[in-house]
C-alpha positions in Angstrom: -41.9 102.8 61.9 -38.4 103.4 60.4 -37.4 100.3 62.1 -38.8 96.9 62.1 -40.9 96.7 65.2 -38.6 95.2 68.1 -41.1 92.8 70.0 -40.2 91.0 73.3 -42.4 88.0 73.7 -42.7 86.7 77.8 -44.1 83.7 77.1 -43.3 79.9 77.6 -45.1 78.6 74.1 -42.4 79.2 70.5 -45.3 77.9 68.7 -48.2 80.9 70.1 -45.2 83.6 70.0 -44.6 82.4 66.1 -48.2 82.4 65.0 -48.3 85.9 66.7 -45.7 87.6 64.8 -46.9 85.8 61.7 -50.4 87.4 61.8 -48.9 90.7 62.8 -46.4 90.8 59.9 -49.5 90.4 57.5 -50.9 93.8 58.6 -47.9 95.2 57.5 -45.6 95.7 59.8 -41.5 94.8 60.0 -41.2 92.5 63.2 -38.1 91.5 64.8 -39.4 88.9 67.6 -37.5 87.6 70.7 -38.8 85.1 73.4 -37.9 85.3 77.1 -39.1 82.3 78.9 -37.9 83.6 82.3 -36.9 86.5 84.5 -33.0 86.0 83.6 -34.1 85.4 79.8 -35.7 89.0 80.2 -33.4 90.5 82.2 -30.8 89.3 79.4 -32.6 90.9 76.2 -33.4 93.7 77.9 -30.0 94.7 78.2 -29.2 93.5 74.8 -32.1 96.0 72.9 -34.5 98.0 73.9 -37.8 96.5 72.7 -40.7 98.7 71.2 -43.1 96.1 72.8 -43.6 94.0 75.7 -46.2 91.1 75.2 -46.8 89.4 78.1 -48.7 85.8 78.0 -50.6 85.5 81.7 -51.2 81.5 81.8 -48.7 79.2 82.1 -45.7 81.4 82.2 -42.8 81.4 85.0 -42.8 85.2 85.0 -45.3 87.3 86.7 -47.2 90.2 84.8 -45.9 92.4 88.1 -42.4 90.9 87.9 -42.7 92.1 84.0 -43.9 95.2 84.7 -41.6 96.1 87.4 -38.5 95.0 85.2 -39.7 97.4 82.6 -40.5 100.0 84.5 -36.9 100.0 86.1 -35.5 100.3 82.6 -37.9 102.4 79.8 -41.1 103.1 81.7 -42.4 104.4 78.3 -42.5 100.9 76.7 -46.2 99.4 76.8 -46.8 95.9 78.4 -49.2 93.7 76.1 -51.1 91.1 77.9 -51.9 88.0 76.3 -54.5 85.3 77.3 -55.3 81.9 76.0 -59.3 83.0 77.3 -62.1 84.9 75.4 -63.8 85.5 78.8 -61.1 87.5 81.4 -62.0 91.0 82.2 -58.9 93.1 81.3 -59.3 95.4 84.2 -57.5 93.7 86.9 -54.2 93.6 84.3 -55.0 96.8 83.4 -54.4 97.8 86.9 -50.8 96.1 87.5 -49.5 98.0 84.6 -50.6 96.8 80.9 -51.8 98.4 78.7 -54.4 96.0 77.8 -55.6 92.4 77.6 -55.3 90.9 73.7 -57.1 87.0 73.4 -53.9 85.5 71.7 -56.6 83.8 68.8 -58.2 87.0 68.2 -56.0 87.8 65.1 -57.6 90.8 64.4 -57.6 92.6 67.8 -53.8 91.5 68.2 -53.0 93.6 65.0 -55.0 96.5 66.0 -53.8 96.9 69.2 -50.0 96.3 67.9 -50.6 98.6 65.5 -51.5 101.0 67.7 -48.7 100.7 70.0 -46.3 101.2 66.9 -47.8 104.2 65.9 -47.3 105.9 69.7 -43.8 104.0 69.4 -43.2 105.9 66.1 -44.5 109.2 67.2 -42.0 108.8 70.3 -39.1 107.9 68.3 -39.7 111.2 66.0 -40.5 113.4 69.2 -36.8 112.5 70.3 -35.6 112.9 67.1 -36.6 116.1 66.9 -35.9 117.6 70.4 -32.3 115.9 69.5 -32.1 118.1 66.3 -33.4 121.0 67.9 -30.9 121.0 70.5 -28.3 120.6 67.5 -29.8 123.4 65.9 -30.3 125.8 68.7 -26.1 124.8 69.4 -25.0 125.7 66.1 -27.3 128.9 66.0 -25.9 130.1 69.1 -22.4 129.6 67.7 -23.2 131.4 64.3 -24.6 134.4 65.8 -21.8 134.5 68.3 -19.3 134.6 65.1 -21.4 137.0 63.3 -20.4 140.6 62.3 -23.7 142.4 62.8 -24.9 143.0 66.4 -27.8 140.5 67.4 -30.2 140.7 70.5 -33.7 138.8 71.0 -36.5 140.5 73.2 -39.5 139.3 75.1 -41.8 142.4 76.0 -39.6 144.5 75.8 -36.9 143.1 77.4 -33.4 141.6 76.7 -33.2 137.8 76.9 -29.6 137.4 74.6 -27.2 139.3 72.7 -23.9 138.0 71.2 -20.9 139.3 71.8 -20.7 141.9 69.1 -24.2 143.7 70.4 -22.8 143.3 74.1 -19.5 145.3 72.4 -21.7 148.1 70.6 -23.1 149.2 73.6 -20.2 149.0 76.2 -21.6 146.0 78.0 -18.6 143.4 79.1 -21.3 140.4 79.9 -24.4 139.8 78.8 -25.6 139.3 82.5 -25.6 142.7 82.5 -28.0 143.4 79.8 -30.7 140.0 80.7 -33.6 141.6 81.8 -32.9 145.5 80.6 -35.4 147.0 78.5 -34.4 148.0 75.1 -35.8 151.6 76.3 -32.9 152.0 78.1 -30.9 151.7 75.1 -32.9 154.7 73.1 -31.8 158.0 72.8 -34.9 160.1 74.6 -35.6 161.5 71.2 -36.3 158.5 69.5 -37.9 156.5 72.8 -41.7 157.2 71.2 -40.5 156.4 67.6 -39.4 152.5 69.4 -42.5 152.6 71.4 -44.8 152.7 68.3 -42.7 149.9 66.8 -43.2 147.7 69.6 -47.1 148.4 69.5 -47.5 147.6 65.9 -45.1 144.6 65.8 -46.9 143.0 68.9 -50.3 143.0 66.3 -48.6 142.6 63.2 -45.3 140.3 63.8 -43.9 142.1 60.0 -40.8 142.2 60.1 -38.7 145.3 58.9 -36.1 147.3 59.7 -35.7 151.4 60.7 -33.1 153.5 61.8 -32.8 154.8 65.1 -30.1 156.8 67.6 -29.0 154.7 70.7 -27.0 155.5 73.4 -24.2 153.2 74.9 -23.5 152.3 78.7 -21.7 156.0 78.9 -24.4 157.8 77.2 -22.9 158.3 73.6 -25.2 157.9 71.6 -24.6 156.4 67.5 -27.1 156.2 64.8 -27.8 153.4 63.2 -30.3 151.0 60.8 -31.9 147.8 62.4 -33.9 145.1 61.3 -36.4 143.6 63.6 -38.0 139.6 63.1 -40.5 137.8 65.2 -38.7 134.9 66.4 -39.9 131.9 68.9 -37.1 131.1 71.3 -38.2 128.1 74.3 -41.6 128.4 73.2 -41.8 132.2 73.8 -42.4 134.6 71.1 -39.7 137.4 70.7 -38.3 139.4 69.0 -35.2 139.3 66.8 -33.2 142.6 66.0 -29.9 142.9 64.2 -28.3 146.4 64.1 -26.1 147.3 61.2 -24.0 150.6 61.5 -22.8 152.7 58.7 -19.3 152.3 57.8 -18.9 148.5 59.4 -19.4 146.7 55.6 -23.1 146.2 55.2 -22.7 143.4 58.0 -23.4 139.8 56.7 -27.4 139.4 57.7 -27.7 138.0 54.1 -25.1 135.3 54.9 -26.4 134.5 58.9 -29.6 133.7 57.6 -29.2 131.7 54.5 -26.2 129.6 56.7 -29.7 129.6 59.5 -31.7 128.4 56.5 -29.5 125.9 55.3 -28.8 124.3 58.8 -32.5 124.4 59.4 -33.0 121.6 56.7 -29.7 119.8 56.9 -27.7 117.2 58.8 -24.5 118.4 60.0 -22.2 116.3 59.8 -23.2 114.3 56.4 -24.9 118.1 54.7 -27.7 115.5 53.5 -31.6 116.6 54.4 -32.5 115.4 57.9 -35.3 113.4 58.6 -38.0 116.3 59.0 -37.0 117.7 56.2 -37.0 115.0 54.0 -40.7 114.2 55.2 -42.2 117.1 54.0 -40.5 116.4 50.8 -42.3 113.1 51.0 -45.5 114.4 51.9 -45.3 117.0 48.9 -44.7 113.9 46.6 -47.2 111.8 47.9 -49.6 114.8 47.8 -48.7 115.6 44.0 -49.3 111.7 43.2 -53.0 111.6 44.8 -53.6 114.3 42.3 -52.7 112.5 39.2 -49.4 114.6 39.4 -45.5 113.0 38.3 -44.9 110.3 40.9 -41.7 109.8 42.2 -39.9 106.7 44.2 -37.9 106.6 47.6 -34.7 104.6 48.1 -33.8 103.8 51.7 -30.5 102.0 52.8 -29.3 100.7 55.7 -26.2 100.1 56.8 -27.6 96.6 58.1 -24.6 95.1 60.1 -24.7 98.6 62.1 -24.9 97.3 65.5 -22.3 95.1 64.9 -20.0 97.5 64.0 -20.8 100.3 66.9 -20.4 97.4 69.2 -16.9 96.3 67.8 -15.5 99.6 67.2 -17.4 102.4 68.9 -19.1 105.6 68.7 -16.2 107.0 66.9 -15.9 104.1 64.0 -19.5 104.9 63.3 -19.1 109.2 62.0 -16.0 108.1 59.9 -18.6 105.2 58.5 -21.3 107.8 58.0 -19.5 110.4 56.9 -17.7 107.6 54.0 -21.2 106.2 53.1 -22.8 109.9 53.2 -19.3 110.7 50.3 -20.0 107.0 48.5 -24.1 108.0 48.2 -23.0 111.7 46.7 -20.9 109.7 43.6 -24.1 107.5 43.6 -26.5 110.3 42.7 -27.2 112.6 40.0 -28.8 116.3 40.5 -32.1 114.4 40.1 -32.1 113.1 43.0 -32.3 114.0 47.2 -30.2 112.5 49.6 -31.5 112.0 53.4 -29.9 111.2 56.8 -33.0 109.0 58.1 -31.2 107.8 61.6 -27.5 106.6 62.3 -28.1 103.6 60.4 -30.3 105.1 57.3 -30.2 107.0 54.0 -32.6 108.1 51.9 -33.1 109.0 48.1 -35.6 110.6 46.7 -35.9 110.4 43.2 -38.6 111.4 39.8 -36.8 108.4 37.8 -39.5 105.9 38.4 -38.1 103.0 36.2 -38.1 99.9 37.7 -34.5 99.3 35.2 -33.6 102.4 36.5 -34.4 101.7 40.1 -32.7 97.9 40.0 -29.6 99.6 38.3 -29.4 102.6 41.3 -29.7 99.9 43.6 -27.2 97.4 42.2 -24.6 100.7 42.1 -25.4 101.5 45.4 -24.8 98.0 46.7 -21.5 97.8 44.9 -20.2 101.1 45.6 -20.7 100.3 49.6 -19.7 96.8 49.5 -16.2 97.6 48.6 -15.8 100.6 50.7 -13.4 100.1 53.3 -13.3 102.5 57.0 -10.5 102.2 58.9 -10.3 102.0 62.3 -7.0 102.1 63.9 -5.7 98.5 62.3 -8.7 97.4 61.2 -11.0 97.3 57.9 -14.7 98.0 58.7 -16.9 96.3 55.9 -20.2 97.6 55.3 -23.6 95.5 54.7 -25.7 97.2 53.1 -29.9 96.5 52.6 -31.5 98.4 49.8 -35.5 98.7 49.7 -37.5 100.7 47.3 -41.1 101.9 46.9 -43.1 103.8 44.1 -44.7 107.3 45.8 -48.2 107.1 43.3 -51.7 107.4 43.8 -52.2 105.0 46.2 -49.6 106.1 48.8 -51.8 106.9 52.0 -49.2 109.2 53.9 -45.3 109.4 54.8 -45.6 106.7 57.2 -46.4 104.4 54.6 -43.7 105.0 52.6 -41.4 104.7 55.0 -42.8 101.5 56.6 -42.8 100.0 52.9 -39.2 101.4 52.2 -38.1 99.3 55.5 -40.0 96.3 55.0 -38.0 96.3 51.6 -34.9 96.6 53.0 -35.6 94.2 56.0 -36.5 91.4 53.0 -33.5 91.8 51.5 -31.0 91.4 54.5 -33.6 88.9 55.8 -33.5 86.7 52.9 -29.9 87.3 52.0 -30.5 89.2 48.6 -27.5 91.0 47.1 -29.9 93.3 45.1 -32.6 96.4 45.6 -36.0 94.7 46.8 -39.0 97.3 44.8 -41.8 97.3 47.1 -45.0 95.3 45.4 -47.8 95.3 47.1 -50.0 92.1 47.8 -53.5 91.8 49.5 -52.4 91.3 52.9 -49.9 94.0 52.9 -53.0 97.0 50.7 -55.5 98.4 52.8 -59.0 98.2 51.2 -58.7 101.8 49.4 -56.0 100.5 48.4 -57.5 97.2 46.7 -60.3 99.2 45.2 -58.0 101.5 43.4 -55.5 99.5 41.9 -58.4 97.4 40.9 -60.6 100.6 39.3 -56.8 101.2 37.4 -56.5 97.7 35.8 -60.1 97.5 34.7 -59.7 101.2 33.0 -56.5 99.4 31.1 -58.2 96.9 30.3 -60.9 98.8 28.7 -58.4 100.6 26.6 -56.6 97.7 26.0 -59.9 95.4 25.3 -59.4 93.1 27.6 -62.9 92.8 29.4 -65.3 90.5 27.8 -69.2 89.5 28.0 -70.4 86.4 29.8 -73.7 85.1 29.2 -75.4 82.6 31.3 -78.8 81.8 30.0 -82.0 81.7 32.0 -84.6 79.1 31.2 -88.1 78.8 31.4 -90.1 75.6 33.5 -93.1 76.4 31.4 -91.7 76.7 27.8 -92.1 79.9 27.4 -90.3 80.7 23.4 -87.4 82.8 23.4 -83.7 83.0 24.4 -82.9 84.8 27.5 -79.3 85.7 29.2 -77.9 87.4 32.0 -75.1 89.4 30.9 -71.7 89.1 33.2 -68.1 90.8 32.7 -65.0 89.3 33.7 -61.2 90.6 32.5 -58.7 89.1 31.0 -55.8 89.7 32.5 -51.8 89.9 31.4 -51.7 86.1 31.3 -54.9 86.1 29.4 -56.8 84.2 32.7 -60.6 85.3 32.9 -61.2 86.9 36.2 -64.9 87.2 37.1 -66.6 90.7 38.1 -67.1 88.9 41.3 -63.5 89.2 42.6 -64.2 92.9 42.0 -67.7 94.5 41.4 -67.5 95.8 44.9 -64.6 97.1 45.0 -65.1 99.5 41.5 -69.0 100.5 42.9 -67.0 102.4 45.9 -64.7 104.4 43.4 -67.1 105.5 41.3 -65.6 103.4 38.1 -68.8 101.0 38.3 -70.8 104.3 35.7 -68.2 103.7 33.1 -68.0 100.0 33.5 -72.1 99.4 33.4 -71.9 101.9 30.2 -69.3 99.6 28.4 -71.5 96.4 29.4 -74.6 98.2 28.2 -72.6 99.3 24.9 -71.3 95.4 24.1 -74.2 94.1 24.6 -76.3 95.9 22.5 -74.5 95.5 19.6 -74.5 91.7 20.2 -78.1 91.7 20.7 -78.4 93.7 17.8 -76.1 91.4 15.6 -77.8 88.3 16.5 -81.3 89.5 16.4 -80.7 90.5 13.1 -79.7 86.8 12.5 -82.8 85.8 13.6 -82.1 84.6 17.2 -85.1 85.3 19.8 -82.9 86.6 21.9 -83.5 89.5 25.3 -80.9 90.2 27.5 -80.8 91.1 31.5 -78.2 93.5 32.6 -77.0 94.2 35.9 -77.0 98.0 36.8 -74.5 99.2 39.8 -75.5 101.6 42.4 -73.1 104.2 40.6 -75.6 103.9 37.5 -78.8 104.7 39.8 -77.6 108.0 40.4 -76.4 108.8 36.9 -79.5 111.1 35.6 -78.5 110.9 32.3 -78.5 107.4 31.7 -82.4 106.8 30.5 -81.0 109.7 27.9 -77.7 107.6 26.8 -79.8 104.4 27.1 -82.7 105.6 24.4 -80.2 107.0 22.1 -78.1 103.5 22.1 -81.6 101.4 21.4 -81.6 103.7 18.4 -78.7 103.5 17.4 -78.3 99.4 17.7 -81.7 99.6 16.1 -83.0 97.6 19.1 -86.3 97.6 21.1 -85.7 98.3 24.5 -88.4 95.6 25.2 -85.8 93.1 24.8 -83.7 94.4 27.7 -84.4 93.9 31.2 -82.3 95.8 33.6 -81.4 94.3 37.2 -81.1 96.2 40.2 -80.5 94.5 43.5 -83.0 94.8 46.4 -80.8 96.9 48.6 -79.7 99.0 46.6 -82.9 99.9 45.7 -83.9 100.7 49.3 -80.7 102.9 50.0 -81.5 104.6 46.8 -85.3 104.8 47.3 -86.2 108.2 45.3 -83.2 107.5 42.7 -84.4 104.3 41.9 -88.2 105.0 41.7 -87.2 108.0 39.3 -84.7 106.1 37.2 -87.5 102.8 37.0 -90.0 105.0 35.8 -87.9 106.1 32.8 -86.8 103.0 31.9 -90.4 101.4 31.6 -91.3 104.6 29.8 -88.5 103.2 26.9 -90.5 99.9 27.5 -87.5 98.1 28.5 -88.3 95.3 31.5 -87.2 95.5 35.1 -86.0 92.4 37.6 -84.9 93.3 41.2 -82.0 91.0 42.0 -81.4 89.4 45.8 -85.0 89.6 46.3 -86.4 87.8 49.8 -83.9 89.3 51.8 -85.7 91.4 54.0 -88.9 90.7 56.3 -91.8 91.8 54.1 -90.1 91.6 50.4 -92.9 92.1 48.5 -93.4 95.5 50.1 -90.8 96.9 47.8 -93.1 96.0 44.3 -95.8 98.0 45.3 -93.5 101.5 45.3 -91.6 100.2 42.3 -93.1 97.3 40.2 -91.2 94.7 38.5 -91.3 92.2 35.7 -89.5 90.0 37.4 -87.6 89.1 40.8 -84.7 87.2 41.2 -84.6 84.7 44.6 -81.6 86.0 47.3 -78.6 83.7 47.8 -79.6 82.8 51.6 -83.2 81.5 50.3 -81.6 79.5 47.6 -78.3 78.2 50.1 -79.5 74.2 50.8 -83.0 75.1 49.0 -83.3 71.1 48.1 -82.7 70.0 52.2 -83.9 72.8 53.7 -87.6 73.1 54.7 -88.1 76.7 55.7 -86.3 78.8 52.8 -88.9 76.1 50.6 -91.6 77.5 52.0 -90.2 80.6 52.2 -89.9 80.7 48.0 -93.4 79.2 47.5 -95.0 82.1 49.6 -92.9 84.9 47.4 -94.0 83.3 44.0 -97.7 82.8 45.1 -97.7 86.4 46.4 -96.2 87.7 43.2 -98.2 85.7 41.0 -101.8 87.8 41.1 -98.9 90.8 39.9 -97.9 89.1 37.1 -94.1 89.2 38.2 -92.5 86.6 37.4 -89.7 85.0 39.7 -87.0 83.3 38.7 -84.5 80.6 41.2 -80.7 81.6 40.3 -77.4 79.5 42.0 -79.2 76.6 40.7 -75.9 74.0 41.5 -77.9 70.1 41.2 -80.2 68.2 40.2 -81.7 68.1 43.8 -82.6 71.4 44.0 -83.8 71.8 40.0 -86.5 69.6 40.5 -87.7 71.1 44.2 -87.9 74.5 42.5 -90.8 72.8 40.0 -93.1 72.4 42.5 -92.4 76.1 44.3 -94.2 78.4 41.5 -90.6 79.5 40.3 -91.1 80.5 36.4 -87.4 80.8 35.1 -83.9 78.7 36.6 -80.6 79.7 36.5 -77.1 78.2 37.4 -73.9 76.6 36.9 -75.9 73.3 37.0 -77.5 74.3 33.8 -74.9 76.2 32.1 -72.1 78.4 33.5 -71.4 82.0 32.4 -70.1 81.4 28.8 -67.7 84.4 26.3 -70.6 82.1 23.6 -74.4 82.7 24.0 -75.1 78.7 22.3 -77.3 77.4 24.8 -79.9 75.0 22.8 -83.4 76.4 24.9 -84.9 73.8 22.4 -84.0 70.8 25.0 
């Protein structure tokens, strides 16, 4: 919403109300909260603000749901009614049936948001329904005065038949009141000759709705009759389709249609009384820009601000205070802004700027003017100086803006922080994890992993993996992490997951494939027994070309593919059954090895090895959780490794943490450990295998 959510809490507990609005601020929403503990305390803020929200807490509280619900309905029968319950048990129903909307558990964080969340949406669509019908009626108002003033004579018709004309048509045809004309049909106002000519007009426009314009004889209330040229315009007036005709007489000037519709045009889009674009307007401007940035187009920013001591002033000084305010700040904005950028009218208390000058210098230096400029502007009213507060919020429109909505609820929040917190300056909207949705999260992660790529920040972990049965040779699992701008390692944990639903984790198992390679190739060549296992995403099970790329990078490094062994997990495996088996297939053709990852997982998990064989399987997480205390996932490994064993695949124990669990794992059938307890991942492969 435009406005921070207005929430009125009926409930005896501070403490509940404050971890409420704490958890529902974290989904993103501006909350202003107020508690009434009684019917007088309700009664009281009721009259002070309209709230968005009633919740209404049903244990321990002196107020009834039915003494809420009544109170409400007295006053704004369109405001929902929240119930709230300390119990995970109560059927909503029965509350349902006095009059709320529905039951929330007050512990169920997650419910409480969704449900809230809800409600401000349908609050939000309310509040631009009004908005609109109040413009409309505005619009409609002035339109009826312009066409009133006009030169040119103007009529609308529905079927057929007369349903307005200004003054001037009402003049051209002798008619003293437009009473008289209401409900005539324009046939009457043909000359007989040209009656079938208006006819066929009529037919063809009903199918068509082109406009155009003709020329046609008429005849007046005393049957003279007067040639002239008209344009006719499908229009919808109260949700009827008519038509709109303007006639234009030789001799009277060429008449000023031109001017009637561009002033029509420009009213359309505009406040009237500030000339800024209203609110409607201004959103499809937003939804263009946020449109454009999805596509990789410029991205632009959005300034909102509010006059934030608003109510204080309209409650001092009146209705009448508040234009002149408006109509100063609206002048004060204008010396603000350059031709680069759009100015709004968002509600009484609102302005908007669009702008293309995304520069965060450039934004804090708009918004430092801004703040200025309207800080020392002065209204008068009568004797008195009216100062204005203003709150100045700011949010970049890029590629992962959802919708308008969004940008308006991050614009508000921003200006909400800075008259919350007292801040003199523009607060830039910047997002953190509770305030992204997961799209969100997965983009702007899939963006800094493709700068750090050009910017060679990512880097190679090895973790080695070592044989109970001393077998030779050197063997590590290959992990990525980033470094990021303050040169901390993240790990691909934080963020595998999130680039395999973008489509980034191709390019990011190509670039691990790449490094690797030529380490392997650098340090074979120094004599190290060294093979490598890499992880492959699900993104790189569907690649076709990768066996292709893969053979042509062995040759290239001048390294056998016998001394890789790609890693798939089990799942993914299963949800990509036919792409897997195809891709497996060619990589054993290039002799390179194969280990499925997360293996045990499922209920039979050696089924899996008979469609697509392995070399070697790597033991689930559950299985290994509490391996050394916990009977059942023992037995559980020694049954996999026994059943593997006539196969000749080998199975190796990873999340190896202690001691405890190392030397379980010796009497289980497990050929190859690996952990943290051992060695964790490592930028170095040095691990001495000789110990």
């Amino acid at each position: 919403m435009n406005h921070p959510l207005q929430l009125i809490f009926v409930d005896s507990s501070p403490n509940d109300v404050e971890q409420m609005v704490s958890s529902i601020k974290t989904s993103g929403i501006a909350v202003r909260s107020r508690i009434a503990q009684d019917a007088d305390d309700l009664t009281t803020l009721l009259a002070e603000a309209q709230p968005h929200i009633v919740l209404h807490a049903i244990e321990d509280n002196e107020v009834t749901l039915e003494q809420t619900v009544s109170t409400i309905n007295g006053r704004a029968p369109e405001i929902p009614i929240i119930a709230l319950t300390n119990s995970s048990e109560i059927d909503p129903v029965a509350y349902m049936q006095q009059g709320a909307t529905t039951l929330v558990n007050k512990s169920n964080t997650e419910h409480l948001q969704l449900v809230v969340n809800g409600a401000a949406k349908t609050q939000f669509h309310i509040q631009q329904l009004k908005e609109v019908a109040e413009n409309c009626g505005e619009l409609e108002t002035r339109c009826q005065k312009l066409m009133e003033s006009s030169r040119d004579a103007i009529c609308y018709l529905h079927e057929g038949m007369h349903t307005y004309a200004n003054s001037k048509y009402l003049e051209k045809f002798g008619h003293s009141n437009s009473e008289e004309l209401y409900g005539l049909s324009i046939m009457d106002l043909i000359s007989p000759d040209d009656q079938s000519k208006m006819k066929d007009l009529l037919k063809k426009f009903s199918k068509s709705k082109e406009a155009g314009e003709t020329t046609l004889t008429f005849k007046k209330e005393n049957e003279e009759t007067f040639t002239a040229k008209f344009s006719f315009n499908a229009v919808t007036v109260a949700s009827e389709e008519c038509i709109q005709i303007v006639i234009q007489s030789p001799g009277e000037g060429g008449g000023d249609t031109k001017e009637l519709e561009d002033q029509l045009s420009y009213l359309s889009e505009r406040d009237v009384h500030t000339g800024f674009y209203h609110r409607r307007s201004i959103m499809d401007q937003l939804d263009a820009a946020a449109n454009a940035a999805k596509q990789g187009k410029i991205s632009q920013a959005f300034i909102q601000i509010d006059i934030a001591n608003f109510n204080d002033i309209k409650d001092k000084f009146g209705i009448a205070a508040i234009d002149k305010v408006s109509s100063n700040v609206a002048n004060a904005l204008r010396e603000c802004c350059t031709e680069n950028e759009t100015l709004s009218k968002l509600t009484e208390e609102s302005f908007g700027v669009l702008t293309s000058n995304i520069d965060r210098k450039f934004l804090n230096a708009f918004g430092a003017n801004v703040i200025k400029q309207l800080g020392e502007l002065m209204t008068t009213s009568g004797s008195d100086y009216i100062s204005i507060k203003p709150a100045v919020g700011a949010v970049t429109i890029d590629q992962f803006t959802t919708d308008v909505p969004d940008i308006l609820n991050k614009a508000k929040n921003c200006c909400d922080e800075a008259w919350e917190n007292d801040k003199n300056e523009i607060v830039i909207y910047t997002p953190d994890d509770a305030q992204m949705g997961e799209q969100e999260k997965d983009e702007r992660w899939t963006l800094q992993l493709r700068e750090a790529v050009k910017e060679n920040r990512l880097a190679l972990l090895y973790q080695p993996i070592i044989s109970l049965h001393g077998e030779p040779g050197e063997r590590y699992q290959i992990y990525t992490a980033l470094h990021n701008k303050d040169n901390e390692l993240v790990p691909a944990s934080e963020f595998v997951m999130r680039i395999e639903r973008t489509g980034f984790g191709k390019m990011l198992d190509r670039w691990i494939i790449l490094n690797a390679l030529k380490k392997l190739s650098e340090l074979r060549t120094k004599g190290a027994d060294m093979r490598l296992f890499i992880k492959l995403s699900s993104n790189s099970i569907l690649d076709k070309d990768l066996p292709n790329w893969l053979e042509a990078q062995f040759k290239t490094n001048n390294i056998s593919p016998s001394f890789v062994c790609f890693e798939i997990k089990e799942q993914v495996l299963i949800s990509n059954f036919k792409e897997s088996k195809i891709l497996v297939s060619a990589l054993q053709e290039l002799k390179s090895e194969i280990a499925i990852d997360a293996f045990g997982a499922g209920d039979n998990p050696s089924k899996i090895l008979k469609a697509i064989p392995a070399n070697y399987v790597k033991i689930c997480h559950s299985l290994m959780s509490q391996v050394s205390e916990n009977q059942e996932n023992q037995n559980a490994i020694r049954e996999i490794a026994e059943a593997l064993k006539p196969m000749g695949t080998k199975v190796i124990a990873q999340f190896i943490e202690d001691a405890d669990t190392l030397s379980i794992l010796w009497s289980l059938g497990i050929n190859y450990t690996q952990g943290n307890f051992l060695q964790p991942p490592s930028e170095h492969p040095n691990y001495d295998f000789s110990l």
